[in-house]
N, C-alpha and C positions, 0 to 999 in steps of 0.2 A: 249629480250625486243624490242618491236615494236621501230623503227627509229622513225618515227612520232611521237610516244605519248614523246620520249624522249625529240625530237626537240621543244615540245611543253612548257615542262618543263623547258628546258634550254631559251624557249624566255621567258618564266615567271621571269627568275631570272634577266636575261639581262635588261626588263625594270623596275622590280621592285626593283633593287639594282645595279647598277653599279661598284660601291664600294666589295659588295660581289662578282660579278661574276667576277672580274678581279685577285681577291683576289683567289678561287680556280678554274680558267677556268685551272689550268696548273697542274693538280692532274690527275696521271694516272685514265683513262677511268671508269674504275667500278667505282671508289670513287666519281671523278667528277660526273658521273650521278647519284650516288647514293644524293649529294648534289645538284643537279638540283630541283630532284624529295622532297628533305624534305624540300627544300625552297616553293616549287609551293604549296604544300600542308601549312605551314604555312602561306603564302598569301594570300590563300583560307578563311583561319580561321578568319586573321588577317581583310579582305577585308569583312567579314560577318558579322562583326559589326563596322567595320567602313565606309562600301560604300555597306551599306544594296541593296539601290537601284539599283545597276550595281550588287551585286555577285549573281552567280545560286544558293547557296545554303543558307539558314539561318545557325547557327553556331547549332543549335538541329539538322538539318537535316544533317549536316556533321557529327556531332557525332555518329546519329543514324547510318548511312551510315559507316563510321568506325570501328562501332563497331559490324556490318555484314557486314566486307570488303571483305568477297569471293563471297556474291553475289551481293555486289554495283554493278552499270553501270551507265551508260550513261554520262559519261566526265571520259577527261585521266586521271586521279589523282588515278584512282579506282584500275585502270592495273597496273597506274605506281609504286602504293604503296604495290602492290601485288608482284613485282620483288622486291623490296628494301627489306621487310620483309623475302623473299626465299633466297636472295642473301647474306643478311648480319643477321646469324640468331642469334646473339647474342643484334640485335638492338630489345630492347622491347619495347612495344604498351605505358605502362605510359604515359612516357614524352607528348605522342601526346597529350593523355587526360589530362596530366596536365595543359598544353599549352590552352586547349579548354577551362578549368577550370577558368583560369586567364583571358581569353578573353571574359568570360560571365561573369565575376566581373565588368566589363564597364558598363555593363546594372543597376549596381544595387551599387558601391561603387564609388560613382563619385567627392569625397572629401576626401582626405587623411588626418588624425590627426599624424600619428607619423612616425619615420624612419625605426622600423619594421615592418606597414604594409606595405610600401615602397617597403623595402626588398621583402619580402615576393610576393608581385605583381612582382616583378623583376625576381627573379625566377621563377614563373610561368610561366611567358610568352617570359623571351628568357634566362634562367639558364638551361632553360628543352631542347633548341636548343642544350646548351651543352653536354649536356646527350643524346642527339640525333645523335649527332655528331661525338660522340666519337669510337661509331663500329665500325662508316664509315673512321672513318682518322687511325684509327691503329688495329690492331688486338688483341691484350688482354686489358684485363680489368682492367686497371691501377687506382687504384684507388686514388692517388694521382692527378692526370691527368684528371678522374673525377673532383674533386673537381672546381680543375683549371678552367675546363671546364665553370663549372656553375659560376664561380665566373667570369670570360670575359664574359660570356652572361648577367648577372645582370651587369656589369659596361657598357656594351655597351647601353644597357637601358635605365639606368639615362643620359647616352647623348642624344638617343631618345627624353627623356622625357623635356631636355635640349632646344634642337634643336624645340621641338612641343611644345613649351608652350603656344602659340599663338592660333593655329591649335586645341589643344586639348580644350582651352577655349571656342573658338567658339562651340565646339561639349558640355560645359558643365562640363567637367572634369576640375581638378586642382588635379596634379599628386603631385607638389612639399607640403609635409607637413605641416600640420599647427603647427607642433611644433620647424618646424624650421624657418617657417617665425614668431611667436614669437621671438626667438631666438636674430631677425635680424631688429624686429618692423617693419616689412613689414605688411600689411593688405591685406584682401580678395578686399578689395574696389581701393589699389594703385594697387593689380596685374590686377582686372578687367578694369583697368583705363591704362593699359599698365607702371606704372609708373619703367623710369630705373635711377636709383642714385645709392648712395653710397651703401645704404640698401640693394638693389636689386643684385647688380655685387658682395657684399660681400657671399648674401646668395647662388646666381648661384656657385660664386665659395666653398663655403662649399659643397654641394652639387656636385661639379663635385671631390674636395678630396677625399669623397666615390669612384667614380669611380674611380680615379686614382690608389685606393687601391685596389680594385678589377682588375683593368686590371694587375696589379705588379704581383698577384697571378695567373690570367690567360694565365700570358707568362713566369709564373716559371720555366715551366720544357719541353720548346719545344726540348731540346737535347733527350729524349726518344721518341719522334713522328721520324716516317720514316721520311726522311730526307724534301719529298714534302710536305706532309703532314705536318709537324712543319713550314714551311717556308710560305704556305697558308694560317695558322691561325695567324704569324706574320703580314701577311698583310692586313688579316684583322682589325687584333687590332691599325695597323699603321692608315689606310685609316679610322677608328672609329672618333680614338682620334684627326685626322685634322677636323674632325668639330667641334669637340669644341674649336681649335684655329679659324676654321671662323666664330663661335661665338665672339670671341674675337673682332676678327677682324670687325665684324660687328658693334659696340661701343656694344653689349651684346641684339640686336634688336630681342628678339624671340618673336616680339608678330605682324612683318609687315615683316621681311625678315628672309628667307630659307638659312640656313648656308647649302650652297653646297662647296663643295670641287674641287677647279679648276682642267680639264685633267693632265694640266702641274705639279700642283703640285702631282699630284697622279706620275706621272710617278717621280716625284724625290723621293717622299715615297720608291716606288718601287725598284731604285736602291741605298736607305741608307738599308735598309733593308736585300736586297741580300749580300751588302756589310760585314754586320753588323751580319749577317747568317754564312758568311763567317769561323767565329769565332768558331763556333761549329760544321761547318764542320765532323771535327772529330770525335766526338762525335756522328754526324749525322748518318755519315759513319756506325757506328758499329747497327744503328735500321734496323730493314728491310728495302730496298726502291723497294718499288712495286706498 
């Protein structure tokens, strides 16, 4: 793999997730680049219908382009995708198309009725991250593990969706359901109005319970991941779920302020984590660590 095109990938992650790239910067080399390269590529997807104006490609011309990926050119994402698929040859194309599939739903489902189409968006566009993921951080095809997988990538979502509610109004969307703001007697006219009361912090926090259940399932069984490999997805799922405490902490503001996750506390995530790793150690010990 070309150094450059790699370096290129890995600044992609660096300023488009912070949180992610300190979470597997410390994954032995193949794996780590192999997560450089399926991040820059999902930013690509992700940035082509949300900063239409700034990305090189439309979200049909990446597809098209993907899906005659030996003779794409002209941007690193092309090569770089072309090692990841040679190098890790049980990762299949799906996911990617699924991903694309969920991201062209914005164009056209931009009001949610119920918590399975929810679901269902959730999975599409970061449940299939899991499923992408999963070549790359261990070697067989655990299908428990799978599951896991997709169920941490839809719970990190709904904190996305948590965290953007603001952000995705302005663009038009309104991710959280209408059957759950029934639910909660919240209206389309209080959330357009920014309104935050009792209504509002009861329905965010329903809505983040979903996640919380999905993350419980997505860090069930990191004692069978290589030991880096389980310890990187712990920090990711750590460094997630602190922004919806600076949700919290914000009095529940997602419609004027960006729940960002301070250095300092990422770095004490960091060491309860390791700590708290600690414990399955053993267990760790006995997966491959490569």
């Amino acid at each position: 793999m070309n150094e450059q095109i790699m370096q290129q990938c890995e600044e992609t992650m660096r300023r488009g997730s912070s949180s992610f790239y300190h979470a597997f910067r410390d994954l032995p080399e193949r794996r780590r680049h192999a997560v450089y390269v399926i991040y820059a590529f999902c930013r690509l997807i992700d940035d082509s219908v949300d900063e239409p104006e700034t990305s090189p490609f439309t979200i049909h011309e990446l597809r098209e382009r993907f899906l005659n990926l030996e003779q794409a050119e002209g941007h690193f994402i092309w090569p770089a995708l072309r090692w990841l698929f040679t190098s890790f040859p049980n990762l299949g194309r799906q996911p990617f198309l699924n991903q694309m599939d969920g991201q062209l739903s914005d164009f056209t489902l931009l009001r949610y009725e119920t918590m399975d189409q929810l679901e269902h968006y959730c999975y599409l566009v970061a449940g299939t991250v899991g499923e992408m993921l999963l070549p790359v951080l261990r070697d067989d095809l655990h299908a428990e593990a799978a599951e896991a997988g997709i169920a941490l990538g839809k719970g990190m979502q709904i904190v996305n969706i948590i965290r953007d509610v603001g952000e995705d109004l302005r663009r038009g969307r309104r991710y959280i359901p209408a059957e759950l703001m029934r639910r909660h007697g919240y209206t389309d006219e209080d959330l357009d109005n920014g309104v935050i009361d009792a209504r509002f912090v009861a329905m965010i926090d329903e809505l983040h319970g979903q996640a919380a259940k999905w993350f419980a399932k997505g860090l069930s069984n990191l004692e069978t991941y290589p030991k880096r490999s389980g310890l990187a997805v712990a920090l990711a799922a750590a460094f997630y779920g602190a922004i919806f405490d600076q949700v919290r902490r914000n009095g529940y503001d997602v419609f004027n302020r960006r729940a960002i996750v301070p250095d300092e506390e990422k770095g004490m995530l960091l060491m309860n984590v390791l700590t708290a790793f600690g414990a399955i150690d053993g267990a760790a010990d006995s997966a491959a660590v490569s």
